[in-house]
N, C-alpha and C positions, 0 to 999 in steps of 0.2 A: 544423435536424434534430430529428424528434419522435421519441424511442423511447417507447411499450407497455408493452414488455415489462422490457427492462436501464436500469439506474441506473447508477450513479455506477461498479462495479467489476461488473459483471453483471449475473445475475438474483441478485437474495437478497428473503427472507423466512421466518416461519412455515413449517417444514413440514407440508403437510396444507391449509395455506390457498390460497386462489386465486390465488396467484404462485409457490409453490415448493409442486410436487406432481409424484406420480410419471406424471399425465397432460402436464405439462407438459415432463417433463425426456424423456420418450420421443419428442415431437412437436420438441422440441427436437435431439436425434438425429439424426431426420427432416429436421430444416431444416439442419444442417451439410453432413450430407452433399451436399444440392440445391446449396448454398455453395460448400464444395469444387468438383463439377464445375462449374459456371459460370463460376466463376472463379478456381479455382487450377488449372486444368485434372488432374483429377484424377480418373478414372472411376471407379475402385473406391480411396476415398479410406483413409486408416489412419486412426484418430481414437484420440488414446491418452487413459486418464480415469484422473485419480487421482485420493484421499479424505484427508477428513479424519479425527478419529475418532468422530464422528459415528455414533449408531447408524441414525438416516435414511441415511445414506451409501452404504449396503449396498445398501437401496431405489430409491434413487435412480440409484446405478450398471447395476441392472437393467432400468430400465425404459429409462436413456439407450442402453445397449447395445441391449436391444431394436428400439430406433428405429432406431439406425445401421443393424443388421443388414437389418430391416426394408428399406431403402430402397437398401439394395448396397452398404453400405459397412462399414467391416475394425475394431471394435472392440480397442482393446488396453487389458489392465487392467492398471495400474500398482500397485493395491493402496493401503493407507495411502503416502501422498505429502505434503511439503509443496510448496505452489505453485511457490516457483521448482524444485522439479528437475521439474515437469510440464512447465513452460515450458522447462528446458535441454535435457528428455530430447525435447522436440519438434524441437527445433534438432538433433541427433546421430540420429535412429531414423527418417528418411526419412518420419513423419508428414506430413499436409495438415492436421492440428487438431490442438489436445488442449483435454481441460476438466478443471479442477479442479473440484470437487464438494466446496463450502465455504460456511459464513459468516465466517472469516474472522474477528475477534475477538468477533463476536454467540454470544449464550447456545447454549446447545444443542439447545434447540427451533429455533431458526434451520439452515437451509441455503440452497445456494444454486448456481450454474454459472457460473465465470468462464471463455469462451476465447481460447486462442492460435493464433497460427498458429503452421505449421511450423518457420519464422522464430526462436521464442520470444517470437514479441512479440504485444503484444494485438491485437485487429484493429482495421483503420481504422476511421475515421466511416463512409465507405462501407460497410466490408462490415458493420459493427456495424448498420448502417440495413437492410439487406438482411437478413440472418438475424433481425432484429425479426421485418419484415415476412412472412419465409416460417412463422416460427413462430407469428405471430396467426392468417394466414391457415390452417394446420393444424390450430392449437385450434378455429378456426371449423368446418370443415368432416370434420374428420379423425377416425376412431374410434383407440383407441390400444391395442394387443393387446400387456400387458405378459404376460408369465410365459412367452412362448415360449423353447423350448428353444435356446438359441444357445453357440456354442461361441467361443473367443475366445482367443487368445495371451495370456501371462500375461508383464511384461517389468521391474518393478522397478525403484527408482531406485538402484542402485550405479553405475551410470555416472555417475550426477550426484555421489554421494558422494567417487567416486577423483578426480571434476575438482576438486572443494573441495580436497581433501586436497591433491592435486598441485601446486596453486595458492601455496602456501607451504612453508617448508623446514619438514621432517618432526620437527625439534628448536625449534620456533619457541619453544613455551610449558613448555619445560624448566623448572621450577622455578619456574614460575608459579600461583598458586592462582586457581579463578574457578569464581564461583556461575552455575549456570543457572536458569531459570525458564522451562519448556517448554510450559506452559498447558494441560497432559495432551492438549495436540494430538499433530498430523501429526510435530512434530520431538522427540519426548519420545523416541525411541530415536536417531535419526540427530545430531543432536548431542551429547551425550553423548559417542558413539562420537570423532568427527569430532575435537571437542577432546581425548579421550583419546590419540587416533592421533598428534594434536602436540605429545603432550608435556606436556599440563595434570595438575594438581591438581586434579577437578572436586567439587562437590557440585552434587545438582539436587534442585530442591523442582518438582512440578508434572508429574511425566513417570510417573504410573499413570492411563493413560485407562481409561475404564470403556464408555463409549459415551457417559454425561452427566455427565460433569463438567468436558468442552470446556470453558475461559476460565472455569470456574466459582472466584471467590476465587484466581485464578493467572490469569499473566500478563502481558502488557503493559499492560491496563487494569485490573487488580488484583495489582498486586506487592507487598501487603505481607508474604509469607511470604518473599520476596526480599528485602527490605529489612532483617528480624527477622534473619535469617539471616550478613548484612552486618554488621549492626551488632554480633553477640554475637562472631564469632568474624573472624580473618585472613582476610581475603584481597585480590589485587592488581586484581580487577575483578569485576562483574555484570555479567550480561543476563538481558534478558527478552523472549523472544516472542511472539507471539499463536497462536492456534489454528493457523492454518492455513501458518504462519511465513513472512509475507513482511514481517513488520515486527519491528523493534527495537528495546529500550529500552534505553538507556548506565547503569549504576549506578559509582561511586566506590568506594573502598574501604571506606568510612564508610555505604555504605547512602545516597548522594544522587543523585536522578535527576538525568541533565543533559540541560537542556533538547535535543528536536530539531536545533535551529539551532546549537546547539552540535557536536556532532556533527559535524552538516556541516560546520561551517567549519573543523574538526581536518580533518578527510579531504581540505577543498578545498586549504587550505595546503599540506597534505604532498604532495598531489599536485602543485598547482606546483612546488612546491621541487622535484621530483625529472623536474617535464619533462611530465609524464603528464597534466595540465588543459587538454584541447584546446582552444585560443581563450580560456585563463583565463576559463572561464566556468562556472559555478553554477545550476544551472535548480534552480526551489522554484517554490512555488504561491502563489496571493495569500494567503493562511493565516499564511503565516510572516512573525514579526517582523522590522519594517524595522533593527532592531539588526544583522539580519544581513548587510542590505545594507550599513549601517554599516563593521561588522569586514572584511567583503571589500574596501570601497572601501581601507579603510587598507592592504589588503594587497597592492591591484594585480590584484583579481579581479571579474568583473561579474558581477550575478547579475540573471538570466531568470526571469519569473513566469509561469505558466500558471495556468488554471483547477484547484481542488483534484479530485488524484485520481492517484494515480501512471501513469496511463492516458496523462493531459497531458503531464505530466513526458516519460517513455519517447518520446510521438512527437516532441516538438518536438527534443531529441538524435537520435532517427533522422534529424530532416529537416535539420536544422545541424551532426549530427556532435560533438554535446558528449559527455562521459563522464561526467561525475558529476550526478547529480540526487538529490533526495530532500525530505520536508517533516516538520513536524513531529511529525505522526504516527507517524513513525517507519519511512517506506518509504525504504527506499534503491539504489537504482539506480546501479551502479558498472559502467561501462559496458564495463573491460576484462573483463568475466567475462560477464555478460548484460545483455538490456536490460529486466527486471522487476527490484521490489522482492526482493529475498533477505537474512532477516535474516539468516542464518546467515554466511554470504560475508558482509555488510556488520560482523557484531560479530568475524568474524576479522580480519578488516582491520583496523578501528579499535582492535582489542589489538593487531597486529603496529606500527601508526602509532606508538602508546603505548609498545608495548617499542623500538623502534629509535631513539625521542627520548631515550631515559632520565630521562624525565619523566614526572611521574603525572598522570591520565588529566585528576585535578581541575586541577592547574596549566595543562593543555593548552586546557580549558575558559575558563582563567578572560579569554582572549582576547575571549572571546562577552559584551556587551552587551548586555541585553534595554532595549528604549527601552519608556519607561511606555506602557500602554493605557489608554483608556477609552471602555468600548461600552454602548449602547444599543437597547433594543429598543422601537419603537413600535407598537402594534396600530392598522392600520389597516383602513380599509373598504376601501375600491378599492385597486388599484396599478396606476397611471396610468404609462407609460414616464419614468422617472426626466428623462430629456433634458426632457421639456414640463412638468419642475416647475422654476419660471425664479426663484423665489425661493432653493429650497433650490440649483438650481446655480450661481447667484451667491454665495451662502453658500460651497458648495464651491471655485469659484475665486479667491475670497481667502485662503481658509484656505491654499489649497494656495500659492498665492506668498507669505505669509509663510513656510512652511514651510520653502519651499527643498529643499534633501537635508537635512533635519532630521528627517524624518518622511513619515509619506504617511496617507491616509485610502482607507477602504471602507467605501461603500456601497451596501448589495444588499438587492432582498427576498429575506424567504425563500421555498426552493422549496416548504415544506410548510405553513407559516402564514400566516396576513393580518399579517405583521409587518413593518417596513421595519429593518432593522437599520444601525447606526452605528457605525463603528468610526475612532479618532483615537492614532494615535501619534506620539509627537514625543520628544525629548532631555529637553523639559522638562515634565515632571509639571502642572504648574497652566496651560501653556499646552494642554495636550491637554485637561483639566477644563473648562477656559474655552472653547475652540472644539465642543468634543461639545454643551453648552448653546448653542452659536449657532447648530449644525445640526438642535437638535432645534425650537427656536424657527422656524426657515427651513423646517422639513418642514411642524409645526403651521400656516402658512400656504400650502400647495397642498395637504397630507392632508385628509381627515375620518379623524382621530383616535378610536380608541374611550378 
């Protein structure tokens, strides 16, 4: 399957550039709708859009309603939104789409269109292939008449807000203190509130958007005003999320981030323990540390890889029926609530997980192993199908049977460079040193090398 137009979680880039522009997100519109009717059977489809805070956002929402309208179909504007109550409010409001209108933790010059179906889940390979395609085919042919007057239902995520709330006892975090870090995104008012309603102590650094200071020095990829915050004064937990809040970052009370994998493997325990781990199983992506496969083995939990991208994750639980997924990144997908990443749901949880052990967040942690890495990056000229390099995958078949369950190796090019990348994790530090140099040796005779 070739996509054009969507990557890895949508369309994202530059706004203004030749992938994220308001000709593109109108034509885009256009190609939903065409989507819906063929096959969600849906003649005059609803398509609800919410934003981040993003001052392109505003832009961008016009020109995609535009198109919807354009082409017969029911625009609804959900306003400043983060991702998953786009995705919940699609699931509850009789929608056939919705798009979030985000880049998600990129700067603020960045945007971008992630959609869902009515479902709340992202769309298949199929239909992902198909709204490509209707959308190249549009930019090629199609004029785009933004600024028409269109008129459009205005609908708000408080349903999504009363399901979070609801979802836990309304005295959870009585007497609890816990720092936010809201990335002057989509969740800079709706969390706050949320943990207020239950009972917290909050402070929040990160929650005055302006239109550009989206992810700017805040958030999940830049928490150190979170950290500062942590460290001078009390409190019983941190979070931090990214712009558009479908991811989470775990902090201690001490200001220490805990690893992804960790996380997870607090949330997979507790769920066994209490029944709730369908099939005791763990889906993550090839990304995450094989420590974590590790810690599950010990605990009588399997865990599922998929391709990075919480996209992977989400379907392969829809097709097997798992609940819990998520990767390092910090996407979490807890599947008795929805089936997208929600950091907001995933960092209530894992404080409710924390208050019910009577245990601190760090001790819960300290279960999780990280097994040593060591990665490499080669510049090559060609990249020939890994399979017809018979040196380097003789190299890979030994390494991997000494290994055992000790460890595992990946190797991949990259999607964007002439690079072959190496990656070796094992228990023992000098044995993963030692086999990364026998892979890179093994490549050196079927590469040309720069």
């Amino acid at each position: 399957m070739k996509l054009k137009h969507f990557g890895t979680d949508g369309i994202r880039g530059e706004f203004g550039g030749p992938v994220v522009n308001e000709r593109t997100a109108y034509h885009a519109g256009r190609a939903a709708v065409g989507l819906a009717r063929s096959h969600l059977n849906a003649d005059t489809p609803k398509i609800l859009i919410g934003r981040d805070t993003r001052a392109s956002g505003a832009q961008l929402f016009e020109a995609l309603a535009n198109g919807i309208s354009a082409e017969g179909g029911e625009p609804v504007d959900l306003g400043i939104a983060p991702t998953p109550s786009i995705a919940k409010m699609a699931s509850v409001s009789g929608a056939a789409l919705a798009c979030s209108l985000t880049a998600s933790h990129n700067p603020c010059q960045d945007n971008g269109l992630k959609f869902f179906l009515g479902s709340g889940t992202k769309l298949t390979e199929e239909l992902e292939l198909d709204l490509d395609n209707r959308l190249d085919q549009l930019l090629c042919d199609g004029e785009a008449k933004i600024g028409e007057d269109v008129s459009f239902p205005e609908l708000g995520v408080q349903v999504y807000e009363d399901a979070v709330v609801s979802s836990f006892d309304d005295s959870l975090f009585q007497g609890v203190r816990i720092a936010l870090d809201c990335a002057n995104g989509a969740l800079s008012e709706i969390a706050p509130r949320v943990f207020s309603k239950l009972g917290a102590t909050i402070e929040v650094v990160g929650a005055s958007p302006d239109g550009a200071n989206i992810n700017l020095d805040v958030g999940s990829e830049h928490p150190e005003s979170l950290k500062v915050l942590l460290e001078n004064e009390t409190f019983d937990l941190g979070f931090a999320f990214d712009g558009d809040g479908d991811r989470m970052i775990a902090f201690d009370a001490s200001g220490i981030k805990l690893p992804g994998e960790a996380v997870m493997a607090i949330l997979a325990m507790a769920a066994k323990s209490s029944g709730q781990l369908s099939a005791d199983t763990l889906v993550t992506t090839v990304q995450s540390n094989f420590g974590l496969d590790a810690t599950m083995k010990e605990n009588g939990i399997n865990v599922k890889r998929v391709d990075v991208g919480d996209k992977h994750i989400a379907r392969l639980m829809l097709s097997e029926g798992y609940k819990l997924g998520g990767e390092e990144s910090g996407h979490l997908i807890i599947g008795e609530f929805s089936i997208t990443g929600d950091g907001l749901f995933a960092a209530l949880k894992l404080a409710s997980v924390v208050l019910d052990s009577g245990r601190s967040i760090k001790e819960l942690a300290s279960v999780y192993n990280a097994f040593p890495q060591v990665s490499k990056s080669l510049m090559a000229v060609d990249k020939p199908p890994l399979e017809s390099c018979s040196n380097l995958q003789g190299e890979i078949n030994r390494i991997e049977s000494e290994l055992g369950d000790q460890g595992r190796l990946l190797i991949r090019y990259s999607g964007t460079e002439p690079k072959l990348r190496l990656l070796v994790e094992a228990s023992d530090q000098a044995f993963a040193e030692t086999a990364a140099d026998r892979l890179v040796e093994a490549a050196g005779r079927d590469l040309e090398l720069r």
